[in-house]
ZADO-1210 file (C-alpha; in nm, 4 decimals, padded with zeros to 6 digits):
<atoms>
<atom x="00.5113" y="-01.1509" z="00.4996" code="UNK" pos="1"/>
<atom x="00.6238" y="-00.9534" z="00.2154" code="UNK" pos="2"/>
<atom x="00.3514" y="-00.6818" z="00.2806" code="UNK" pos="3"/>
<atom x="00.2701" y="-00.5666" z="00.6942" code="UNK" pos="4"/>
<atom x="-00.0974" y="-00.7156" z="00.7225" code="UNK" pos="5"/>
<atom x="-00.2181" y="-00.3694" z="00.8620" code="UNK" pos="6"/>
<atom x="-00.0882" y="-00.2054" z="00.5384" code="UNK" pos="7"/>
<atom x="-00.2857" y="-00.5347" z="00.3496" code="UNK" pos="8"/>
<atom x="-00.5581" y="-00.4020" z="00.5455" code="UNK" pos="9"/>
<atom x="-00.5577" y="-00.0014" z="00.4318" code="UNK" pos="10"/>
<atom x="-00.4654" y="-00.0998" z="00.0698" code="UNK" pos="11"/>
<atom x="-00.8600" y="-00.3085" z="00.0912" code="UNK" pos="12"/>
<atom x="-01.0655" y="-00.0876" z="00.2645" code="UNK" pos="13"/>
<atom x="-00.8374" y="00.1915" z="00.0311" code="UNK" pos="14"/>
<atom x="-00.9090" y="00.0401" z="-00.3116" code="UNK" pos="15"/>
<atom x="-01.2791" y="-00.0426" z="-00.1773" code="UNK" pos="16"/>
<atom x="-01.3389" y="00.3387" z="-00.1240" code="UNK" pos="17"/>
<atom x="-01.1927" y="00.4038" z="-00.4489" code="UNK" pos="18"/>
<atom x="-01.4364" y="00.1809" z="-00.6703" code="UNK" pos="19"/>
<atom x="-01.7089" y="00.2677" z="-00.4451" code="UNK" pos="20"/>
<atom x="-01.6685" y="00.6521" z="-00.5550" code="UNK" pos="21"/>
<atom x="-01.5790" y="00.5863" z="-00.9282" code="UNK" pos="22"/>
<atom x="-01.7327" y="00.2493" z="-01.0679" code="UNK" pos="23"/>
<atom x="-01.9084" y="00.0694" z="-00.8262" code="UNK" pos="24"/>
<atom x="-02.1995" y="00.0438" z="-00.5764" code="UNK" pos="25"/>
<atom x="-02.1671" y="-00.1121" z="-00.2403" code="UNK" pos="26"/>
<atom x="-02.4388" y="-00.2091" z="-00.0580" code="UNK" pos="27"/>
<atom x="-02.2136" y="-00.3776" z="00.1769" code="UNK" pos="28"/>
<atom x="-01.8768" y="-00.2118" z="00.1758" code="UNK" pos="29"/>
<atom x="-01.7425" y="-00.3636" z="00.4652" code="UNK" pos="30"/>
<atom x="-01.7925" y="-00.7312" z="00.3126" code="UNK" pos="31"/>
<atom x="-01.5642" y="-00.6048" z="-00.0186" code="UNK" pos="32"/>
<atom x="-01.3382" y="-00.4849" z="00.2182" code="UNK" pos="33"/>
<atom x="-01.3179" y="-00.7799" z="00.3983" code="UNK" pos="34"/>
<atom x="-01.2794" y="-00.9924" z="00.0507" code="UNK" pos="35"/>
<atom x="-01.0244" y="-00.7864" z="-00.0821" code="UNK" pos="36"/>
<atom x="-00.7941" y="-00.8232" z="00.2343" code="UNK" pos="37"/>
<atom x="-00.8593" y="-01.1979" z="00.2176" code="UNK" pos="38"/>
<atom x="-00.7219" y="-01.1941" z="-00.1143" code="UNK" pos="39"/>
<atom x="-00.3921" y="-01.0431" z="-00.0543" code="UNK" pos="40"/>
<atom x="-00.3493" y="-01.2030" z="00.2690" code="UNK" pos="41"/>
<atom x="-00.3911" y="-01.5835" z="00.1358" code="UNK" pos="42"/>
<atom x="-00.1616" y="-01.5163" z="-00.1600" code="UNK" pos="43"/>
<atom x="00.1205" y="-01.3744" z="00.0435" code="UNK" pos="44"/>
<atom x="00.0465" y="-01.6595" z="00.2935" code="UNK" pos="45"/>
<atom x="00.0868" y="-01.8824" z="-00.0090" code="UNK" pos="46"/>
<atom x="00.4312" y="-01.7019" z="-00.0890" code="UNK" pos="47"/>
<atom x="00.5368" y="-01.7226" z="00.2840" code="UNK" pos="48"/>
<atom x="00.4735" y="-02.0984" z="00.2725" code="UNK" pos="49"/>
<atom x="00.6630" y="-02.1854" z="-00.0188" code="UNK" pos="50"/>
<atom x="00.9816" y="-01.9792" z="00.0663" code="UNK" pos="51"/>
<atom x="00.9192" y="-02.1702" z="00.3892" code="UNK" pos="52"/>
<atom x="00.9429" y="-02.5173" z="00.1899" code="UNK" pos="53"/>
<atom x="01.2343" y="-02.3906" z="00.0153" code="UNK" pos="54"/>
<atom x="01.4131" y="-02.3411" z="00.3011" code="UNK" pos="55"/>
<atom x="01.3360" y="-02.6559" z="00.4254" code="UNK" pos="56"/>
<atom x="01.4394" y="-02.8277" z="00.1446" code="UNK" pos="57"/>
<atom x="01.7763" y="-02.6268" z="00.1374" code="UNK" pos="58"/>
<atom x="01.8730" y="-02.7338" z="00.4857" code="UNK" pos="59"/>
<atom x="01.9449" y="-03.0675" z="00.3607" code="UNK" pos="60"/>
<atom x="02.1928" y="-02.9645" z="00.1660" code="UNK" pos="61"/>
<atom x="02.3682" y="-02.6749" z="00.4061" code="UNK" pos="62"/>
<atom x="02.6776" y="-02.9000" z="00.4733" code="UNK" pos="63"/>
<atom x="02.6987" y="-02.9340" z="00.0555" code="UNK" pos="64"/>
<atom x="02.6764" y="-02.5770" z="-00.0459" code="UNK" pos="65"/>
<atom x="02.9212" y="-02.4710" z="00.1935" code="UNK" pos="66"/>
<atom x="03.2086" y="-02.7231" z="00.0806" code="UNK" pos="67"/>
<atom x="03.1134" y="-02.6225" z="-00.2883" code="UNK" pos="68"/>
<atom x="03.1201" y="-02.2802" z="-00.2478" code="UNK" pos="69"/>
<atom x="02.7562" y="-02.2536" z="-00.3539" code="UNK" pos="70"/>
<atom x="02.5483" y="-01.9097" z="-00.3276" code="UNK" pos="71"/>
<atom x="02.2938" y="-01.9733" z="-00.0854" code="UNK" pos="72"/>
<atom x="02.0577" y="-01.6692" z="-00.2679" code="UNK" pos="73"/>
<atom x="02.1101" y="-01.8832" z="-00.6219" code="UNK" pos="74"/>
<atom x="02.0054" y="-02.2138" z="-00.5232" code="UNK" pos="75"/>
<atom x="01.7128" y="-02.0715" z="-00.3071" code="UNK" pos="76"/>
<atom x="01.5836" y="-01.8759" z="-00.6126" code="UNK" pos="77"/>
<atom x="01.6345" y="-02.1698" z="-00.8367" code="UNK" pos="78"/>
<atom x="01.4588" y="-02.4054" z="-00.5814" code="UNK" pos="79"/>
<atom x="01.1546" y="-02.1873" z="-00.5381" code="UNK" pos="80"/>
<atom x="01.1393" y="-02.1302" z="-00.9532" code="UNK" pos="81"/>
<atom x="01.0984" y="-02.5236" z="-00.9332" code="UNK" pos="82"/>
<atom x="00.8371" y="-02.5051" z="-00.6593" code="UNK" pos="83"/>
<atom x="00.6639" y="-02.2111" z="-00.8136" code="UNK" pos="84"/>
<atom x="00.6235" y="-02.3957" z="-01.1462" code="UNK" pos="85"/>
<atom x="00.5443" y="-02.7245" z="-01.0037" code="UNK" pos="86"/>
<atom x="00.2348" y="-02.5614" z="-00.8004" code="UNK" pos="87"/>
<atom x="00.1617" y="-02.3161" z="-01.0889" code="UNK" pos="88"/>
<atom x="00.2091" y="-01.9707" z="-00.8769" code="UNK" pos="89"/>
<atom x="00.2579" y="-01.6971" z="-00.9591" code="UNK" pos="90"/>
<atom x="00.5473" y="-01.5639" z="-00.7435" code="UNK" pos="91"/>
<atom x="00.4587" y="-01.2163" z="-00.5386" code="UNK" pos="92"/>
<atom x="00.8213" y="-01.0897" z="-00.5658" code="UNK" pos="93"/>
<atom x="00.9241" y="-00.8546" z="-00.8230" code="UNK" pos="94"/>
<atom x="01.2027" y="-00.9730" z="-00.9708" code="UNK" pos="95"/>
<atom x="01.4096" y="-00.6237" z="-01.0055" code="UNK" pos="96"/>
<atom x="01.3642" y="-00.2990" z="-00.7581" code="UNK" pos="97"/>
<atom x="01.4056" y="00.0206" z="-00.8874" code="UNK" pos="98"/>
<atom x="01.2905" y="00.3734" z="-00.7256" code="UNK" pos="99"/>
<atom x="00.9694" y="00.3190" z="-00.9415" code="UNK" pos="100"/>
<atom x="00.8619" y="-00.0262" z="-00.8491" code="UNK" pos="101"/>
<atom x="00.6771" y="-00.1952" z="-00.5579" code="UNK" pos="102"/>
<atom x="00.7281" y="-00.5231" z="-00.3800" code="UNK" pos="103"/>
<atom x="00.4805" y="-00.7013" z="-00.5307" code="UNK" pos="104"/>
<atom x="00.5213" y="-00.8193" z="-00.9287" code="UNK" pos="105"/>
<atom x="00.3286" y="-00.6940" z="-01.1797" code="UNK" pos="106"/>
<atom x="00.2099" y="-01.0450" z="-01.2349" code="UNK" pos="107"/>
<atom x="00.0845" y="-01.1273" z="-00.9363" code="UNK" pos="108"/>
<atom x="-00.0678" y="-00.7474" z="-00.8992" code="UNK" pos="109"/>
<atom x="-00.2664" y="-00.8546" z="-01.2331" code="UNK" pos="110"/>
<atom x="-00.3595" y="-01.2144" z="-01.0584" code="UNK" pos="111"/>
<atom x="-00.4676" y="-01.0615" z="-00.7316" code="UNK" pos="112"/>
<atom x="-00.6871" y="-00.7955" z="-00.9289" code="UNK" pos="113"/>
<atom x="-00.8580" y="-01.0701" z="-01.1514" code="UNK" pos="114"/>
<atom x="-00.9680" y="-01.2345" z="-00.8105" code="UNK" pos="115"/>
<atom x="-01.0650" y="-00.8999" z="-00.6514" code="UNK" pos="116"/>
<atom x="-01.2776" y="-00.8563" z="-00.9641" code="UNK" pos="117"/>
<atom x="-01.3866" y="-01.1732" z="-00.9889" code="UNK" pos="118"/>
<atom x="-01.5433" y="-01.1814" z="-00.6441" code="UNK" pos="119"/>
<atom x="-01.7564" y="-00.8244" z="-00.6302" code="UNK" pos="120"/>
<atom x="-02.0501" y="-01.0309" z="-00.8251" code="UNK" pos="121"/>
<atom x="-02.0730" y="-01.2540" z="-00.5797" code="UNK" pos="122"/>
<atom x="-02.1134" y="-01.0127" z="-00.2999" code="UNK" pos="123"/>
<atom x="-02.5029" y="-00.9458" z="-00.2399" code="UNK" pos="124"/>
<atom x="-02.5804" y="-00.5681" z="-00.3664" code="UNK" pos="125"/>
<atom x="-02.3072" y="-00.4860" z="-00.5217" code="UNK" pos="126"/>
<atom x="-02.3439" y="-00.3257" z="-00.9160" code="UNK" pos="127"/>
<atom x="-02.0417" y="-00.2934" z="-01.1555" code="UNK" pos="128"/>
<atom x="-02.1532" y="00.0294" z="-01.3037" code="UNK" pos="129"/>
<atom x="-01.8535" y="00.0745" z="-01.5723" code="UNK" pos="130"/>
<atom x="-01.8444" y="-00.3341" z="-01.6294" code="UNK" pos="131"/>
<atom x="-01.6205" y="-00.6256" z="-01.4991" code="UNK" pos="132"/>
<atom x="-01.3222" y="-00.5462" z="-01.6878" code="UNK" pos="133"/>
<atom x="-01.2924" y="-00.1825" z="-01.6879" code="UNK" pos="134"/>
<atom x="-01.3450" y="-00.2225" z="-01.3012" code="UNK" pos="135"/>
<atom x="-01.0379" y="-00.4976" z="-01.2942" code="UNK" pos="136"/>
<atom x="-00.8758" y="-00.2491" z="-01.4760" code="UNK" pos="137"/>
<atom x="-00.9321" y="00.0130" z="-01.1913" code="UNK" pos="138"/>
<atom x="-00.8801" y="-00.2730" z="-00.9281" code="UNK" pos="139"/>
<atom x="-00.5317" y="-00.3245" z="-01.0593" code="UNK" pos="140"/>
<atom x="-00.4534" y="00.0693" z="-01.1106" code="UNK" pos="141"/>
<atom x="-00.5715" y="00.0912" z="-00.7581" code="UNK" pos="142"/>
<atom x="-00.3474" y="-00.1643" z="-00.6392" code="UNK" pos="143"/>
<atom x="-00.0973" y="-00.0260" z="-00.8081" code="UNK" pos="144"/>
<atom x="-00.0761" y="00.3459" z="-00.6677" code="UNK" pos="145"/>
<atom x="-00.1297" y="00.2073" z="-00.3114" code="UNK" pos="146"/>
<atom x="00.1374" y="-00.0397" z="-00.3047" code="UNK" pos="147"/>
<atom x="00.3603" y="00.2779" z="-00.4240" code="UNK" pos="148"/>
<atom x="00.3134" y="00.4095" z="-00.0827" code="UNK" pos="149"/>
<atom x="00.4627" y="00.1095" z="00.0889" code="UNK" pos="150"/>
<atom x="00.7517" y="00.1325" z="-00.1231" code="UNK" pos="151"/>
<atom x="00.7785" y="00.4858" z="-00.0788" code="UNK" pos="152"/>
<atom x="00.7460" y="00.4220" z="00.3241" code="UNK" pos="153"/>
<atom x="01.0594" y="00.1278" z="00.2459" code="UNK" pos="154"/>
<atom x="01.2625" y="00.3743" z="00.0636" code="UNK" pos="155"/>
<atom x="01.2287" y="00.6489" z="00.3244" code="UNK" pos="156"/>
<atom x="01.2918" y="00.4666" z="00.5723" code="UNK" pos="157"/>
<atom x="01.5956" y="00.3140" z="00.4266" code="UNK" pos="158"/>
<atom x="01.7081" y="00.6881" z="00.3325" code="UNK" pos="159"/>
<atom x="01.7004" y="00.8095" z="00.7162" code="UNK" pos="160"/>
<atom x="01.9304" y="00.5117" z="00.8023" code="UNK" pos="161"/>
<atom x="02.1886" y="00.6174" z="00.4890" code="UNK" pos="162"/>
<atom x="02.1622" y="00.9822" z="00.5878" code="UNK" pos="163"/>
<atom x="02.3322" y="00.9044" z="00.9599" code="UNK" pos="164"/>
<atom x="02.6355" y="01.0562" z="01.0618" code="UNK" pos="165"/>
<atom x="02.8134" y="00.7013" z="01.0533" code="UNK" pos="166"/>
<atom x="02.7696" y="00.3547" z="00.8770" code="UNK" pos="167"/>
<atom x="02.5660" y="00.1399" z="00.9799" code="UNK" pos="168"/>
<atom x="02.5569" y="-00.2087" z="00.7997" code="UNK" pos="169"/>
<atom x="02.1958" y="-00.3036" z="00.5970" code="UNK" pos="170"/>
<atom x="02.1049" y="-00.6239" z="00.8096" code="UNK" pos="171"/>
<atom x="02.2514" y="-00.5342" z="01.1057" code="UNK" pos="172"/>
<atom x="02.0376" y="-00.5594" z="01.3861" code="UNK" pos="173"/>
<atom x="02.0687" y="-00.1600" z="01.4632" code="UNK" pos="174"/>
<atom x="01.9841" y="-00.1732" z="01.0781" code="UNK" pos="175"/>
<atom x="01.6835" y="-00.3448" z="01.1563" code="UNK" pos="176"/>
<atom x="01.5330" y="-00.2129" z="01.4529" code="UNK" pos="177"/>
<atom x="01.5670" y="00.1999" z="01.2955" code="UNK" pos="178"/>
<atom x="01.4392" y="00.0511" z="00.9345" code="UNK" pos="179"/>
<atom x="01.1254" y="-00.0503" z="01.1491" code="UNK" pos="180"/>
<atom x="01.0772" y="00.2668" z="01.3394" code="UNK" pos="181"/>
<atom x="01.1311" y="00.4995" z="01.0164" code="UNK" pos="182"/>
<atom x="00.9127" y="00.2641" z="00.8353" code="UNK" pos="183"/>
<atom x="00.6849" y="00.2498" z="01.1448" code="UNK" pos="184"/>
<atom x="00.6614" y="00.6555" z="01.0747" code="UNK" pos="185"/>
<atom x="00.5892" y="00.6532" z="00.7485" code="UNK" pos="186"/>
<atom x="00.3682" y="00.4328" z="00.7004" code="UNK" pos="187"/>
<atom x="00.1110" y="00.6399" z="01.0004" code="UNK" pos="188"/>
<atom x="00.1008" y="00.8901" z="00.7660" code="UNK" pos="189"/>
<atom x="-00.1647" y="00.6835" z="00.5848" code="UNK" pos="190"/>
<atom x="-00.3351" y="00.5485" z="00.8970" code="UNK" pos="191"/>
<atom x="-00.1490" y="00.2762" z="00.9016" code="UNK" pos="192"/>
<atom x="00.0149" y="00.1436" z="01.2568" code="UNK" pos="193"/>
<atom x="00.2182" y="-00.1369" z="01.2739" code="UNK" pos="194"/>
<atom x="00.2623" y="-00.1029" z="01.6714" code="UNK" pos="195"/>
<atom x="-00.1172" y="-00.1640" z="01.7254" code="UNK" pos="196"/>
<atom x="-00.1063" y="-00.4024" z="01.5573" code="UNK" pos="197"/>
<atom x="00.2279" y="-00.5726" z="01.7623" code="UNK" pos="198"/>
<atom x="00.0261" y="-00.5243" z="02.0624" code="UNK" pos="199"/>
<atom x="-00.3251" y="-00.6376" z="01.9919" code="UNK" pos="200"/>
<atom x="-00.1355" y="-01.0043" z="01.8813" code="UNK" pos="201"/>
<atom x="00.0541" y="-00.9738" z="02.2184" code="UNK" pos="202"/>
<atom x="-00.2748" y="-00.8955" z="02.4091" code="UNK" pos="203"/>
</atoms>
């Protein structure tokens, strides 16, 4: 998943606390909260599926794009545009990284933020005191600033790994493993444990 679930799960009950001090009024806080993370985790399940299919679809043609010479990374992207478009998603990647940009899109920020909105009415005792749109417009700020703190855990982490005494190759599997501890470390900074979470799914 593009995003750690547990990190899914601070950015909810994060932006929730947020609107509840600024714009809104929760009678049942832990119900947004719960909405909110069911949001974000369906649409990046959605996004996990269809690279998934892509994949699948790919793997037909392995034999093919290795005679031809064929970048694997093109024809994935252009065969999950087509999916995208054909199933009329919005795609959760951002298309460019910078120092200044999160994983998510913008567009898909905005989509996730018009849901998030969308579904506080529905939620028994719960008052938009600024109105619906001003508080999407907080939702997505919200989303916004907390995502930059996963990207700012990524970067870190990635930083450590650069700042070794010797090379060692992005993708590697040494790569991988201290890229998930220095992420690991960041990320508790914000009460967020990824290790927990490994071992509640193993108990």
């Amino acid at each position: 998943m593009l995003i750690p679930p547990p990190f899914i799960r601070f950015l909810a009950t994060e932006v929730t606390k947020r609107l509840g001090a600024q714009s809104c009024v929760f009678k049942h806080p832990a119900l947004v909260s719960e909405g909110f993370e069911t949001i974000v985790l369906d649409e990046l399940s959605l996004e996990d599926e269809i690279n998934a299919e892509a994949r699948a679809l790919l793997s037909q043609y392995n034999e093919y794009i290795r005679h031809q010479s064929i970048s694997y990374h093109e024809m994935f992207s252009r065969v999950k545009r087509k999916i995208l478009a054909e199933r009329k998603v919005i795609s959760a990647v951002a298309e460019s990284r910078g120092p200044r940009t999160m994983k998510l899109s913008r567009d898909k920020v905005l989509e996730i933020s018009h849901k998030m909105a969308g579904m506080l009415p529905r939620i028994p005792g719960t008052r938009l005191i600024k109105g619906w749109n001003n508080t999407r417009l907080e939702i997505q700020r919200h989303l916004t600033d907390i995502l930059m703190l996963e990207e700012k855990s990524d970067r870190l982490a990635k930083q450590m790994i650069i700042s070794q005494k010797r090379e060692i190759p992005e993708g590697s599997e040494e790569w991988q493993v201290l890229h998930r501890n220095y992420y690991e470390e960041e990320l508790k900074k914000y009460g967020v444990y990824l290790q927990r979470e490994t071992q509640e799914g193993v108990a």
